[in-house]
N, C-alpha and C positions, 0 to 999 in steps of 0.2 A: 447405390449410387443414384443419382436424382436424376442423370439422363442415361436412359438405357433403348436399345435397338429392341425392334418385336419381331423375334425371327417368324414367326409364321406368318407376316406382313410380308416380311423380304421372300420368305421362300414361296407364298403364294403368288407374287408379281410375274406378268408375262415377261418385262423387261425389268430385271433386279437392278437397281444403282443403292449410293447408297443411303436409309431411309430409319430418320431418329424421331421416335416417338417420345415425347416428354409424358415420363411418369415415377411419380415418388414411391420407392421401394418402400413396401410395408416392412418396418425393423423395428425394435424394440432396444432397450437399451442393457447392456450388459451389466451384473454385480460388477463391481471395483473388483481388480485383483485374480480375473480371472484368467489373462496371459493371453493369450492363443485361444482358449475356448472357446470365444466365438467365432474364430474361422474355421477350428476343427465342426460346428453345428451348422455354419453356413456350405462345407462341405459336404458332411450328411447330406442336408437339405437338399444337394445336387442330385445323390444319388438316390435319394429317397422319392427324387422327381423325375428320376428313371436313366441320368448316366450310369452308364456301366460301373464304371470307375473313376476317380480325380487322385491324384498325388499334388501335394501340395509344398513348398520348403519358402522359409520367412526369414529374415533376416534381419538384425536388428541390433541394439548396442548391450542386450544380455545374450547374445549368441544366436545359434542356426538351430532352428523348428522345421521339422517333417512331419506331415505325417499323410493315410492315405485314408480310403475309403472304399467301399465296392471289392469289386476284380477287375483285371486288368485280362483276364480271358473269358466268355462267357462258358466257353463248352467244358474244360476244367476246375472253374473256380479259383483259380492261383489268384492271389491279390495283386493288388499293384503294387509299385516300389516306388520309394523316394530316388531312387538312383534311375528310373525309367528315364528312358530318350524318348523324345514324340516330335511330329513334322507339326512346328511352330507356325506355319502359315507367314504371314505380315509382319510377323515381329523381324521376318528377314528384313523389312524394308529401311527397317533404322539402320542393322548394320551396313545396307546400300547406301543410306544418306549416310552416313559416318563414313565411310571411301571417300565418298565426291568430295566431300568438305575437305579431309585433309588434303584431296588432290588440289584443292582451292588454294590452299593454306602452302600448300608447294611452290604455286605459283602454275602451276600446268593447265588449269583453266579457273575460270569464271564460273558462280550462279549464275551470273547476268548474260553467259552468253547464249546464243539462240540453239533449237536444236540440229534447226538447220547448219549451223557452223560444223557441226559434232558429227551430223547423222543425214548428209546432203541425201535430197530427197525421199528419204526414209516417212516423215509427216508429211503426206500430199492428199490428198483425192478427197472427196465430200466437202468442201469446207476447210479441210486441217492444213493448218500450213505451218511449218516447223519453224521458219523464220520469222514468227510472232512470238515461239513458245520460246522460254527461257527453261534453262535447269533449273534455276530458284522454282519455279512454276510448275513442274513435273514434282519436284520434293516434298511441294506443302497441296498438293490435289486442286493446282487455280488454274492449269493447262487448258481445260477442258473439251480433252482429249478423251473419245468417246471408250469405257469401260469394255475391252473384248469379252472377260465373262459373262457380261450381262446379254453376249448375243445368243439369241433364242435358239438356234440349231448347236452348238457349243454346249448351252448347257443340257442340251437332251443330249449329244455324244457323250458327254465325258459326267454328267452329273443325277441323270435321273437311271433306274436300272438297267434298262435295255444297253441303252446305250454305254454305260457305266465298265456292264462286266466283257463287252466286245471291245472297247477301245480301252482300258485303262490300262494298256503296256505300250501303248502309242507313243510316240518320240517326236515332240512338237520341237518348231527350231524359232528362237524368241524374233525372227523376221516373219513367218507367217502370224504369231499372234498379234504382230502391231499390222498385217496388212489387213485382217480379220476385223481388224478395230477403224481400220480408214473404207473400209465398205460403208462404213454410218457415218449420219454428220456430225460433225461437234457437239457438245454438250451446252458450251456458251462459249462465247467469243472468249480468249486467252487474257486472264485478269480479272475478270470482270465478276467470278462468283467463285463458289468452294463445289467441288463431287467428288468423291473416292474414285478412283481408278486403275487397276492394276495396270494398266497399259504403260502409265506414266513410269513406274518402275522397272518394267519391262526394259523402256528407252534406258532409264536412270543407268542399267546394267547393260546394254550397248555404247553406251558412254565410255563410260568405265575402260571396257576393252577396247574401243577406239583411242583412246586418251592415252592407256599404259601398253597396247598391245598385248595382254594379257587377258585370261579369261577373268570374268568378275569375282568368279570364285576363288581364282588365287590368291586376286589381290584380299578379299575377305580374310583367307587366312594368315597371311601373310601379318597384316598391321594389323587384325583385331586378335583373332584367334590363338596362336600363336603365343602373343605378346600377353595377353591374360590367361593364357594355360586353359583353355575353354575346352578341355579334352571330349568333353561329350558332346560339340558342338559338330557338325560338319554340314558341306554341300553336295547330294546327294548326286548330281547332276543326273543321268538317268537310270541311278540305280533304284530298284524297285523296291527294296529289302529296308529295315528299319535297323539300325547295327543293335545290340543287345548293351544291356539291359535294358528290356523296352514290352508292351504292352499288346495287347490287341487293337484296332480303332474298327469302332462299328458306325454304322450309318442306313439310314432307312431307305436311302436313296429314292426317293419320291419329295412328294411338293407336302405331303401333312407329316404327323409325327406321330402317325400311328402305324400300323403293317408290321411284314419282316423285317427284322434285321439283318444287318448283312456285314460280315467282316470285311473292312474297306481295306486294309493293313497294306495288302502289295498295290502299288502305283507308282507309275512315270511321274515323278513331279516335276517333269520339262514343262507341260503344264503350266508351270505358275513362275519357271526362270525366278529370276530377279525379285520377283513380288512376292512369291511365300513358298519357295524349294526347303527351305532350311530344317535341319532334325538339332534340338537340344533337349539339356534338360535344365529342371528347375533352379540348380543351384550355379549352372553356367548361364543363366539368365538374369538372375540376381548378380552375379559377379559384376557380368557385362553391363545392364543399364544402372549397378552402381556407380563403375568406375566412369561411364561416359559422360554420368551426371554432375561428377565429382572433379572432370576435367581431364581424364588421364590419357583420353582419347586423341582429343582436338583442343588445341590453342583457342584461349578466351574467345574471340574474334568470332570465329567461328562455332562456340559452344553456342555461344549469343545466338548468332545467324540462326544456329537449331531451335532455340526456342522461345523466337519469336514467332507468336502464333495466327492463325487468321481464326475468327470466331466460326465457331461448328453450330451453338446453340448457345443457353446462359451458363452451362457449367462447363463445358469442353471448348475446346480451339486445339488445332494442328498447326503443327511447325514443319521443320525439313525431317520428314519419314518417323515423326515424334509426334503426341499426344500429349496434352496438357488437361488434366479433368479436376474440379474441385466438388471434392465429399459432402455428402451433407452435414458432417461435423466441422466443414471448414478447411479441413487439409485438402492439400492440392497435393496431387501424385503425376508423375510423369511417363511415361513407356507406350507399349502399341501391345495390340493382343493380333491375334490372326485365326480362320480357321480353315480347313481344308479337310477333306472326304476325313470324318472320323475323328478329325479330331480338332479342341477349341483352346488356346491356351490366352495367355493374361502375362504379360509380364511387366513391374512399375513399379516407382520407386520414392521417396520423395525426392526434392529439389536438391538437397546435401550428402543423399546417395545413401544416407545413415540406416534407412528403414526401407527395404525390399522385398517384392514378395511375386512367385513366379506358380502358375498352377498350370494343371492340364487336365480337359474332360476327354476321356476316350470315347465320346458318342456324340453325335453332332445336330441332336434334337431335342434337348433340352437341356435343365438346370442352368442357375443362375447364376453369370459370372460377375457379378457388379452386388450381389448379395457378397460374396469371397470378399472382393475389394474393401468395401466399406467396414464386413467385420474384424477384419484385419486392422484397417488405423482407424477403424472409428467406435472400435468394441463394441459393433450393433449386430443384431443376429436377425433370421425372417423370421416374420411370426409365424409358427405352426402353421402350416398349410396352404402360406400365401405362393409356393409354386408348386402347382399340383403337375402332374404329368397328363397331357392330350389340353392342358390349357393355353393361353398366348403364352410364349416364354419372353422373359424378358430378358436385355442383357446389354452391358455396356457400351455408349456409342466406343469409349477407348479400346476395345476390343476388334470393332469395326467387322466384327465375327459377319462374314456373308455366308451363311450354311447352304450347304446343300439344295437344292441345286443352285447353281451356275453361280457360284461365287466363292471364289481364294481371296478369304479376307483376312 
């Protein structure tokens, strides 16, 4: 993919936000006729550059492709599975904007209304003021509503090792992480630019439950889950555990991609609420941003509203909790990736829903997830050796992957 994130950029930063390096993947082009080969070599290639493990499942109009790579335990060696569950990170965020929307689309609120209307006094202090900020604005990252994981004591508790293995059964409640985020000032006045934010969807899901009086995660299952059979899909809220079928997730929990490993596996993902709780698997990832792409979701109106985008760079632009990113083959794909202690997933589809494709790395320092992408619809594979392990990694801004530490992307 021609624009990709430099995790060891982000993970080296004292204050992480989010940070897109333009560079052209070295790829080669595929024999005709090869199917799938090149995402099964661009998957290699991940773990060949030191993931653990990736499982992979593709979707498409000859039918559903799996396949894996690695292991999925390092101290056993059991492989992975196509059937694995892993905590998806961000990709929760689209099923958050997909709520609002239809709540939109009910008539029970507005994008356009403030957050202040929603959320009285909840955005205050530094700068923030909720009655500038709209929902539409919190959806597509224009809020500029200051990033709580990128605060520096935050991600030493919860993301570097000390901190890591003392706090990560902690039980964070989604009103301390937005007060956490109004200690700082604003990122830019409200409108006025694009930055990722988990905070914004932190709110997005105090919304939600102020709106239906329900927890967010109900209404999740409720209209999305549910209704598409998404059985591997669920909201963990603070259960620590990964339900089965499911993998190991490792992570080095430091600022480089070299040292210990450390099995990250059990964690509070209260953590990340709204913004990236979520456990699926691959083939309920594909289902879900087919079907959303495809309309089955959200009334036109509002499918629209999702994807229109604000520009990120020359190949990406974000819509409401969606991603829009165009190939260097030319194909434009749709969906959000996310990543969280251990693990970095990818899930995107085209425009007509037809062609999907949903992976997961169980290790959270390296391989290349924008290599996956491109060989998938664009039949291009890395050249030999172009992601070595302890080198920059590269990786797709659509991914928005904020590794380790201090960032649930």
């Amino acid at each position: 993919m021609s624009v990709r994130t430099t995790r060891m950029a982000l993970v080296a930063a004292t204050a992480v936000t989010l940070s897109v390096a333009l560079a052209v993947p070295a790829v080669a082009a595929a024999p005709a006729g090869e199917g799938h080969g090149p995402t099964r070599k661009a998957v290699q290639a991940a773990v060949d550059a030191g993931v653990p493990g990736v499982t992979v499942t593709a979707k498409d109009g000859r039918g559903t492709w799996s396949a894996t790579a690695g292991v999925g335990n390092l101290k056993t060696g059991k492989p992975r599975s196509a059937d694995d569950r892993y905590r998806v990170g961000s990709i929760t965020k689209t099923f958050v904007a997909t709520v609002l929307l239809q709540l939109e689309a009910e008539g029970t609120l507005s994008l356009d209304d403030t957050v202040e209307e929603w959320l009285p006094g909840v955005v205050r202090g530094n700068g923030h003021d909720g009655s500038r900020v709209t929902l539409r604005q919190l959806l597509n990252h224009t809020s500029g509503i200051y990033n709580y994981t990128a605060d520096e004591d935050f991600g030493r508790t919860y993301f570097l090792k000390d901190g890591f293995f003392e706090h990560r059964y902690d039980t964070k409640k989604p009103a301390e992480l937005v007060a956490l985020a109004m200690t700082h000032k604003p990122d830019f006045e409200p409108g006025t630019s694009w930055n990722y934010s988990n905070t914004n969807f932190v709110l997005a899901g105090l919304v939600i439950e102020k709106a239906t009086g329900r927890p967010y995660g109900a209404e999740v299952r409720d209209r999305i889950i549910k209704p598409l059979h998404l059985t591997a899909t669920s909201l963990p809220g603070t259960r620590v555990s990964v339900p089965g079928p499911s993998s190991r997730a490792y992570s080095k929990l430091a600022e480089t991609a070299t040292g210990p490993t450390y099995d990250v596996t059990k964690i509070n993902p209260s953590l990340a609420y709204a913004a990236g709780e979520m456990i699926s698997n691959s083939a309920d990832l594909n289902r879900f941003y087919s079907a959303l792409l495809r309309g089955k979701l959200l009334p036109r109106e509002q499918l629209a509203e999702m994807t229109t985008t604000i520009p990120v760079d020359e190949a990406n632009g974000y819509g409401l909790g969606l991603m829009k990113t165009k190939l260097t083959c030319g194909v434009t794909v749709w969906g959000h990736g996310g990543g969280i202690h251990g693990s970095i997933s990818e899930g995107v589809t085209t425009r007509d829903g037809r062609h999907a494709l949903a992976f997961n790395f169980n290790g959270d320092w390296s391989g290349d997830t924008a290599a996956v992408v491109e060989a998938e619809f664009c039949g291009t594979e890395p050249v030999r050796g172009g992601d070595r392990a302890g080198s920059d990694k590269k990786h797709s801004v659509l991914s928005d992957v904020m590794s380790v530490p201090r960032h649930i992307g």
